[in-house]
N, C-alpha and C positions, 0 to 999 in steps of 0.2 A: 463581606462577600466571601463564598464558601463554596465548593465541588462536594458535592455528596452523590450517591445513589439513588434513583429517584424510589420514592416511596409510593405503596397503592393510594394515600390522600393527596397526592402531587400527578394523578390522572388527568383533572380535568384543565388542571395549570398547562400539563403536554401535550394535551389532543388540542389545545384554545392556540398554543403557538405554532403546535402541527399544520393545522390549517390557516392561519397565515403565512405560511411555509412556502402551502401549495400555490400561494399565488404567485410565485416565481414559476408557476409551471401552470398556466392557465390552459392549456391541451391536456391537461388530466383531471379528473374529477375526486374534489375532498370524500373521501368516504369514515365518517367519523366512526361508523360500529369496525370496520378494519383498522381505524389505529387504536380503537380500544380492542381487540381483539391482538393485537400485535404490541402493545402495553401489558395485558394481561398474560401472554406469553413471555414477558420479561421477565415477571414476578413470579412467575412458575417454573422458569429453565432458566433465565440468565441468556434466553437469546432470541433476540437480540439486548444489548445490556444496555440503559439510558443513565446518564448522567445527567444533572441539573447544577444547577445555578443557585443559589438561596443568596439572597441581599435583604436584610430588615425581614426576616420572616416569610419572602414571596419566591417565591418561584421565578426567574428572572432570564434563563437562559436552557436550554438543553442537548445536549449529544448522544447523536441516537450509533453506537457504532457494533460490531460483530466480530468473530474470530472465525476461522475456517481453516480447516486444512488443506493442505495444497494437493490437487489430482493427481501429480504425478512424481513427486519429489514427497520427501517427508519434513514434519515440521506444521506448524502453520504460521498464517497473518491475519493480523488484524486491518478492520476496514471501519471507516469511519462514513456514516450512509449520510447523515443528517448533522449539522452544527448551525443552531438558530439563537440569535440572542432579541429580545425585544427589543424595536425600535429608541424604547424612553432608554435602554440600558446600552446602545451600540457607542462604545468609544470608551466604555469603562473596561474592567478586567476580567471581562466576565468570558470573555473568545478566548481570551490565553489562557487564565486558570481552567477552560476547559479541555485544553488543549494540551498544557502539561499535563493535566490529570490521566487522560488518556495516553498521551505518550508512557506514562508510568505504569499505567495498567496494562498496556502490550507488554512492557518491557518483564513486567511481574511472569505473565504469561509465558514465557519465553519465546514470542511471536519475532520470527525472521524479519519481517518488516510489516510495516502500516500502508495500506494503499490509502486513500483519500483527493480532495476533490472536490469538483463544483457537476453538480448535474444541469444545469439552470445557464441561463443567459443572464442571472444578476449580478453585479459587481464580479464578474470573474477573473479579471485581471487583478483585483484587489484581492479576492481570494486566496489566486495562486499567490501572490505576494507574502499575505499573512503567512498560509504554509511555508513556503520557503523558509521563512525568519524560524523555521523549528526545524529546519534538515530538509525538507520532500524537495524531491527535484523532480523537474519535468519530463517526462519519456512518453514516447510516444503522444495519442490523442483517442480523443473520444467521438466518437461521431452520435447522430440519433436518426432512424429513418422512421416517422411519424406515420404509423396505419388508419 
């Protein structure tokens, strides 16, 4: 089990757990030409940049995260939008080596800090959890007002 970069033949592996993704968010509709559209963006720019998971040759886990400069301070941070592991692969090491990988690649960056997070009403106290066990403390909150 391995963190690599994901590759354009590692597309349909990240749009197939993208949309398992969105069912933590059933008030939003899966639009698969937008996440191939915003994968195909990755492999062109690097942004947003995806990480994957590889176990046995498959595709098994992916992080979907970003860097931004900050509007009014100089510098930027990195953000972490998406961290999904397959069902058959949850409770392997497939969240942490995703997770140090990223933390490494901010740090590469010279990003100020990492924001991350749960958008979702799944597991989010377990969530916050796992982050914490890597440094993220809690500040502040997020709210969503639904149109």
């Amino acid at each position: 089990m391995f963190v690599r970069l994901a590759l354009e033949s590692d597309i349909d592996a990240v749009v197939e757990m993208a949309s398992d993704n969105m069912k933590t968010r059933p008030d939003i509709e899966f639009d698969e030409f937008k996440c191939r559209e915003t994968y195909y963006a990755y492999l062109d720019r690097a942004s947003p940049t995806i990480f994957v998971v590889e176990d046995k040759r498959e595709v098994v886990a992916f992080l979907l995260a970003d860097m931004y400069e900050y509007r009014a301070a100089s510098g930027l941070f990195t953000c972490q939008e998406v961290l999904y592991v397959k069902p058959a692969n949850r409770g392997t090491r497939a969240a942490v080596l995703l997770m140090k990988h990223f933390i490494a690649w901010s740090v590469m960056l010279g990003a100020k800090e990492i924001i991350g997070g749960v958008d979702n009403e799944f597991n989010t106290e377990r969530t916050a959890k796992f982050l914490e066990h890597f440094g993220f403390k809690r500040v502040g909150f997020a709210m969503r007002r639904v149109l």
